[in-house]
N, CA, C and O atoms as a GROMACS GRO file, in nm:
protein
  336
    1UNK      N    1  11.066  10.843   9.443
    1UNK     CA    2  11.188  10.787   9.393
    1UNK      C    3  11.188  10.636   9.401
    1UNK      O    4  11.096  10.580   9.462
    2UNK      N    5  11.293  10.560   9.338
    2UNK     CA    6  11.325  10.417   9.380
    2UNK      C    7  11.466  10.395   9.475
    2UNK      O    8  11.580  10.441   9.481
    3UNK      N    9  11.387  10.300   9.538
    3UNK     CA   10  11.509  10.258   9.648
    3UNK      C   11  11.530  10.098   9.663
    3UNK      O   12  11.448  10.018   9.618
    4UNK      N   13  11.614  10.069   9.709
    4UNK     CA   14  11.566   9.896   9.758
    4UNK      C   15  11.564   9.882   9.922
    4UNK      O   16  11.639   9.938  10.002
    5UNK      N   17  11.484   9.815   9.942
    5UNK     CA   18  11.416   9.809  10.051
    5UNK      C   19  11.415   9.643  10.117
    5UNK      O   20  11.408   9.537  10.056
    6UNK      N   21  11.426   9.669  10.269
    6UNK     CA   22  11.418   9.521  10.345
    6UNK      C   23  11.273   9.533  10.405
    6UNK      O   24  11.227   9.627  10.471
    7UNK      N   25  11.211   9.415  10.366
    7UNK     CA   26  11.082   9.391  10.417
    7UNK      C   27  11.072   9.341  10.544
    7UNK      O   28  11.103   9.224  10.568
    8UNK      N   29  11.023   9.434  10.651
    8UNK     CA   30  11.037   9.360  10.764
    8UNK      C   31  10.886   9.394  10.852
    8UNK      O   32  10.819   9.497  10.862
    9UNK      N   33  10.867   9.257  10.909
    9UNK     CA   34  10.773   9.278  11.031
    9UNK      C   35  10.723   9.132  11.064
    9UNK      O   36  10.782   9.038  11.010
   10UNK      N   37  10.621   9.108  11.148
   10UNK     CA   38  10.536   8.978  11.145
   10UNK      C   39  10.542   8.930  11.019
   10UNK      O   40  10.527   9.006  10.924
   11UNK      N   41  10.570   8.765  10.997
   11UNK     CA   42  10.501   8.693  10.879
   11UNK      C   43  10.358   8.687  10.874
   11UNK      O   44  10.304   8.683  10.763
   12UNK      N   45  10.282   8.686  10.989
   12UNK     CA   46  10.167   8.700  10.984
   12UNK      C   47  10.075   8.804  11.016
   12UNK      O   48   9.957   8.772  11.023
   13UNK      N   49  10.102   8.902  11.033
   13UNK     CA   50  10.050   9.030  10.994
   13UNK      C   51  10.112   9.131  10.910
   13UNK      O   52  10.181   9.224  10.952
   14UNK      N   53  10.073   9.097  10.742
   14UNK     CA   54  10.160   9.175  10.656
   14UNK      C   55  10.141   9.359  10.636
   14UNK      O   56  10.204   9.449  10.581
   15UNK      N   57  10.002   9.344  10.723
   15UNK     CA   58   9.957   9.505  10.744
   15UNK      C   59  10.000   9.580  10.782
   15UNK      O   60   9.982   9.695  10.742
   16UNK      N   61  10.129   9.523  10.946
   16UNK     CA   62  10.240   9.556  11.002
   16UNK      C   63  10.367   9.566  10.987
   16UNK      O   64  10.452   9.587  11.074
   17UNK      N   65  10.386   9.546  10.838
   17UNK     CA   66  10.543   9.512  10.763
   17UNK      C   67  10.554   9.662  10.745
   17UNK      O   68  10.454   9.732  10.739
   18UNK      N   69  10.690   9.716  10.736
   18UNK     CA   70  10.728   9.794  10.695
   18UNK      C   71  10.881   9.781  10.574
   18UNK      O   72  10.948   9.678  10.577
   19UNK      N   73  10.904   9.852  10.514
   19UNK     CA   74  10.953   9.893  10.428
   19UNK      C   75  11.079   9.981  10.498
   19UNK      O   76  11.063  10.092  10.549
   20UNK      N   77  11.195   9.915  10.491
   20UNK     CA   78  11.347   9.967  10.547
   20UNK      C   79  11.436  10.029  10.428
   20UNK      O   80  11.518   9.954  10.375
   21UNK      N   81  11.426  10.176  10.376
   21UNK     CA   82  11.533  10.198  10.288
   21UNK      C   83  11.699  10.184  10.298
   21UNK      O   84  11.765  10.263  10.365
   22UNK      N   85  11.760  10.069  10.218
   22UNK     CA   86  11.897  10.043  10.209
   22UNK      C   87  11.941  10.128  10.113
   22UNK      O   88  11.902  10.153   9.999
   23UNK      N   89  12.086  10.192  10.223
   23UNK     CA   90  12.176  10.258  10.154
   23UNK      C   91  12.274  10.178  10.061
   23UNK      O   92  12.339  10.083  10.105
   24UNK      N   93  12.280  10.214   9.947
   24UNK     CA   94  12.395  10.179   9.847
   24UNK      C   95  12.291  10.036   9.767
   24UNK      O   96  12.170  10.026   9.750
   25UNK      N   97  12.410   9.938   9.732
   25UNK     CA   98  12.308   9.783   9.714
   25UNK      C   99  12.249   9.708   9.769
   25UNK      O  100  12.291   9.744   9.879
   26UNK      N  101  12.185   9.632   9.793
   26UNK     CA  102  12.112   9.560   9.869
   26UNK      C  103  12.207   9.423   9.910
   26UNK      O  104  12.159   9.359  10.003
   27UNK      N  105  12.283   9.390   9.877
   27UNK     CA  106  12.352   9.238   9.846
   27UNK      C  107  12.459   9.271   9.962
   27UNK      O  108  12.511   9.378   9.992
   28UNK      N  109  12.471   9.164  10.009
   28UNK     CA  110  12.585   9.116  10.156
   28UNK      C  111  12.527   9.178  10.269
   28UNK      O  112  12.412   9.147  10.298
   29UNK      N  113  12.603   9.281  10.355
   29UNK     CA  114  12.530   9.320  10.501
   29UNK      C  115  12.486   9.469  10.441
   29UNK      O  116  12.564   9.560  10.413
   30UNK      N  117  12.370   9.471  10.431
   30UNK     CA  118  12.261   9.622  10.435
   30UNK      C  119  12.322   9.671  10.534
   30UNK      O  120  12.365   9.627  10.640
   31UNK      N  121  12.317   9.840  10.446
   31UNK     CA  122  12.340   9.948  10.592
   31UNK      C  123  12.185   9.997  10.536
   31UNK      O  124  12.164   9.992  10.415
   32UNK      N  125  12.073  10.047  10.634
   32UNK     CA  126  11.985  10.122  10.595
   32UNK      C  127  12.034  10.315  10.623
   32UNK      O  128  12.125  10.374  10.683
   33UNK      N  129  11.918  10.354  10.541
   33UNK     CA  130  11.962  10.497  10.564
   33UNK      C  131  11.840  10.572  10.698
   33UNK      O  132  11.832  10.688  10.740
   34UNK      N  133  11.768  10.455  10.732
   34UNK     CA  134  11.677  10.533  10.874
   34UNK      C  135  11.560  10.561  10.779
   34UNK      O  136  11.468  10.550  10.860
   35UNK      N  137  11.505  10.587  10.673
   35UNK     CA  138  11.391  10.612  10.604
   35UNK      C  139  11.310  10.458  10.606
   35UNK      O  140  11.358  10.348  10.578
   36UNK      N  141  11.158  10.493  10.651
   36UNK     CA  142  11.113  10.359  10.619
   36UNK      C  143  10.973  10.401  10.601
   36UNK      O  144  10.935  10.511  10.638
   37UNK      N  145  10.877  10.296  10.530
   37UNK     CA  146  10.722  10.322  10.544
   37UNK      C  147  10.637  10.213  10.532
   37UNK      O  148  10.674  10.111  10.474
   38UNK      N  149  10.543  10.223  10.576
   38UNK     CA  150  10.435  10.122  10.618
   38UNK      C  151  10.433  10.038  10.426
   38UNK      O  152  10.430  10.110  10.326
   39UNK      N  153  10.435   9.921  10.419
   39UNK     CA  154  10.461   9.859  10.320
   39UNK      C  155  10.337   9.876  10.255
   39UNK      O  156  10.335   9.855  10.134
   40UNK      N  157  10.229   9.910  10.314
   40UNK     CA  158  10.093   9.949  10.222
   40UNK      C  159  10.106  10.077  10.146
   40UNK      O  160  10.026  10.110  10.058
   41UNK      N  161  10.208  10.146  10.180
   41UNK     CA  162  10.239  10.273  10.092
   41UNK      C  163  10.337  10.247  10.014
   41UNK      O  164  10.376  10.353   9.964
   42UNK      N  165  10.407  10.144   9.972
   42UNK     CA  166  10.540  10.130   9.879
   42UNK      C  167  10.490  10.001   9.789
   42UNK      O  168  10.455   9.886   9.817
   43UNK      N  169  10.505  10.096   9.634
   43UNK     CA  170  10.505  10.002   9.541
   43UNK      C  171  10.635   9.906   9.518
   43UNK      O  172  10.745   9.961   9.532
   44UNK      N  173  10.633   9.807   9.494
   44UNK     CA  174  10.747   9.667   9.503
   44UNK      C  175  10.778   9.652   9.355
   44UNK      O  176  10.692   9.589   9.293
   45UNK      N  177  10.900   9.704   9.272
   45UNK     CA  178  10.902   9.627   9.141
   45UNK      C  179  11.010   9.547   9.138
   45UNK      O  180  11.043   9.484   9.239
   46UNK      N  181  11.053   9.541   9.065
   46UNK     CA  182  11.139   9.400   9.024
   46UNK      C  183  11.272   9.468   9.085
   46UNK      O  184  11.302   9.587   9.073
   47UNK      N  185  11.354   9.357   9.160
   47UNK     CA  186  11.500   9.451   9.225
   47UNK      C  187  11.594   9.445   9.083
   47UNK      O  188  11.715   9.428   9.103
   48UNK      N  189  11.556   9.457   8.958
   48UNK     CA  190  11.652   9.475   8.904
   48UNK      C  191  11.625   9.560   8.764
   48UNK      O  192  11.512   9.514   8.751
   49UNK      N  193  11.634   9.622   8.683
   49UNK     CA  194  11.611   9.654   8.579
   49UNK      C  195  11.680   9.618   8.473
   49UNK      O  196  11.777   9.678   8.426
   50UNK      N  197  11.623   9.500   8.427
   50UNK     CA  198  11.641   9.380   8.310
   50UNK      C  199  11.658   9.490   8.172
   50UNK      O  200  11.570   9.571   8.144
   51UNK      N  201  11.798   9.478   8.087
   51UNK     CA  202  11.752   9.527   7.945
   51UNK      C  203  11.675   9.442   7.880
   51UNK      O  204  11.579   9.492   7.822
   52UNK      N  205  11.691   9.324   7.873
   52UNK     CA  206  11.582   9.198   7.824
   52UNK      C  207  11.561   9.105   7.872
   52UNK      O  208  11.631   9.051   7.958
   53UNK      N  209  11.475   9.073   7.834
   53UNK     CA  210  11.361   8.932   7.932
   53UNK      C  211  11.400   8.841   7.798
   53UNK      O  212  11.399   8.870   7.678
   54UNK      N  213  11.444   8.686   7.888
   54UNK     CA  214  11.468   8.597   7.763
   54UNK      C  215  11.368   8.513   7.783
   54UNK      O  216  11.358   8.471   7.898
   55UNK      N  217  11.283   8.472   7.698
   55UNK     CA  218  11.103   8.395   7.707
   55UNK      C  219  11.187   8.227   7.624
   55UNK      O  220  11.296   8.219   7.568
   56UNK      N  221  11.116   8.152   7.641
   56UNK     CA  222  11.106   8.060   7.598
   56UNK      C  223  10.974   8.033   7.583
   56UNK      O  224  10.894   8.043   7.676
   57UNK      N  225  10.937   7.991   7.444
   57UNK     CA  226  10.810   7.961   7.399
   57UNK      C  227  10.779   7.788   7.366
   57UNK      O  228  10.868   7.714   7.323
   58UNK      N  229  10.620   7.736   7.396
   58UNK     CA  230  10.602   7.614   7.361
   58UNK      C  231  10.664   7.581   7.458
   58UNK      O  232  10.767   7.526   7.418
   59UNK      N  233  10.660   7.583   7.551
   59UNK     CA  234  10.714   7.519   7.696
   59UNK      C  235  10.592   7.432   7.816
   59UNK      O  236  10.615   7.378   7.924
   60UNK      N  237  10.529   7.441   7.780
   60UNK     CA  238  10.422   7.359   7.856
   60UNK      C  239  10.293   7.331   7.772
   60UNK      O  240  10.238   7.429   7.722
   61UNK      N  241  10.229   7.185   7.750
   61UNK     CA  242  10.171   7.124   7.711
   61UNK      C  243  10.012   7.251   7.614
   61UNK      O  244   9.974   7.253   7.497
   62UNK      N  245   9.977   7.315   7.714
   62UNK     CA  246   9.819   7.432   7.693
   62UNK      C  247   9.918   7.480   7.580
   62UNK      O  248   9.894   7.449   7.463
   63UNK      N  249  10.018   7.547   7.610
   63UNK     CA  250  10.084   7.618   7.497
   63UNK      C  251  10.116   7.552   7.369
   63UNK      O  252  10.124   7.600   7.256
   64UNK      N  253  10.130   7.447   7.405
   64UNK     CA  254  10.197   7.398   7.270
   64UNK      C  255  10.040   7.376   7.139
   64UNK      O  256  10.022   7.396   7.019
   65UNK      N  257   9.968   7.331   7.244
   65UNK     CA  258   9.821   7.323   7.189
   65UNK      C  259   9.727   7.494   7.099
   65UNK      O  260   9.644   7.509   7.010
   66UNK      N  261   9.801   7.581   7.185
   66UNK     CA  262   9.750   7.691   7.118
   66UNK      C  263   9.847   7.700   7.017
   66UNK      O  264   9.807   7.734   6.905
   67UNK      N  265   9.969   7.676   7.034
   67UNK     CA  266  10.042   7.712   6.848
   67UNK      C  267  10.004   7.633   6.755
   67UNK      O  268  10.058   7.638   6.644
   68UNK      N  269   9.916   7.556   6.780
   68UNK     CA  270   9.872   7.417   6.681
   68UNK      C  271   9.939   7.330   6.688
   68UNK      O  272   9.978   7.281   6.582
   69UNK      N  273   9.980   7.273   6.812
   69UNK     CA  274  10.052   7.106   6.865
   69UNK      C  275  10.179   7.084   6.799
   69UNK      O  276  10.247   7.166   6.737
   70UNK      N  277  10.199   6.960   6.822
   70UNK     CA  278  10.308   6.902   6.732
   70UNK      C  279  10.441   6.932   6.814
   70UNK      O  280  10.452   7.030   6.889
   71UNK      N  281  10.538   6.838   6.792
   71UNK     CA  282  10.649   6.853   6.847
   71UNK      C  283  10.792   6.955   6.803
   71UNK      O  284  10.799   7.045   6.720
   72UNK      N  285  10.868   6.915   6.869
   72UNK     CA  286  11.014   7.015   6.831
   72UNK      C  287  11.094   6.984   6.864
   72UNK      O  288  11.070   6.949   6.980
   73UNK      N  289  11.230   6.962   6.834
   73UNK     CA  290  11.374   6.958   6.882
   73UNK      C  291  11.379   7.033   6.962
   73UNK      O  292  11.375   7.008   7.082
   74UNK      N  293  11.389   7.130   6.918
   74UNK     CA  294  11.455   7.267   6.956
   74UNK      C  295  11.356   7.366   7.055
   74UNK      O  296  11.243   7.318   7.057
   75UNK      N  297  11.366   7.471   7.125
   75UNK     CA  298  11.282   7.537   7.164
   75UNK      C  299  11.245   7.669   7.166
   75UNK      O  300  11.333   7.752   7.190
   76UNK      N  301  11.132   7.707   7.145
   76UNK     CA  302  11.189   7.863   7.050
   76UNK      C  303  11.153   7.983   7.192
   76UNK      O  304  11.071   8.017   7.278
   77UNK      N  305  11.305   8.010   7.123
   77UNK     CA  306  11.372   8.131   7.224
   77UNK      C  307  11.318   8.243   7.188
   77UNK      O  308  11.263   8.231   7.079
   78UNK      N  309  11.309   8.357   7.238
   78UNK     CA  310  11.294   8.433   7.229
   78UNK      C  311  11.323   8.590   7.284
   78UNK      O  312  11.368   8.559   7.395
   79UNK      N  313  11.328   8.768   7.281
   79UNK     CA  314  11.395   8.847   7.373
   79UNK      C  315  11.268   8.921   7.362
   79UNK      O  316  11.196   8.928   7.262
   80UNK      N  317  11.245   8.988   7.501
   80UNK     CA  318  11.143   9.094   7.498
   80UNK      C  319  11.224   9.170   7.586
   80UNK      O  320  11.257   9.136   7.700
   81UNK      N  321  11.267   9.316   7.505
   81UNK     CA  322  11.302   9.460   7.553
   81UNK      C  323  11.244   9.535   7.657
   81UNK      O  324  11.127   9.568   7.636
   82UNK      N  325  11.288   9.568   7.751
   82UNK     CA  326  11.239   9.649   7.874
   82UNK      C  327  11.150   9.718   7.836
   82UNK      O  328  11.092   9.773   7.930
   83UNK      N  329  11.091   9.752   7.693
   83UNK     CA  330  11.049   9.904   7.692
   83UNK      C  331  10.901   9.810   7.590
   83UNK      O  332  10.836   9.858   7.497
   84UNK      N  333  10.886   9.676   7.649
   84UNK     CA  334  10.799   9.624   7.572
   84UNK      C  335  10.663   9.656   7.682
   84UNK      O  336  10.549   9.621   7.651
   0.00000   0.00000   0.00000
């Protein structure tokens, strides 16, 4: 399943982190529900599930060079769908 989770252990031994399942949202004071696992067994995705990703294109110099250079006013926006 998915859950959201508090990462906790040493900063410097991340081998020893574990993975704290929070009940309800994650935001203000966490209650956990007592479920937890060694963070080498829990995949991490994004805490949110975006309907769209808003990109901005031609935003740094390499890029602008691969669209074939040249300048712009404006900056081109763009949406990429969750299901891209």
């Amino acid at each position: 399943g998915v859950a959201f989770v508090s990462i906790e252990g040493p900063p410097d031994d991340p081998g020893g982190a574990i993975a704290r399942e929070i009940a309800e949202h994650p935001f203000g004071n966490p209650t956990f529900t007592g479920r937890q696992w060694p963070l080498a067994d829990v995949r991490l995705l994004a805490p949110i599930l975006a309907s769209k990703v808003v990109c901005m294109g031609k935003n740094y110099a390499a890029h602008i060079e691969e669209m074939g250079g040249g300048t712009f006013e404006d900056p081109i926006i763009f949406l990429k769908p969750n299901t891209a």
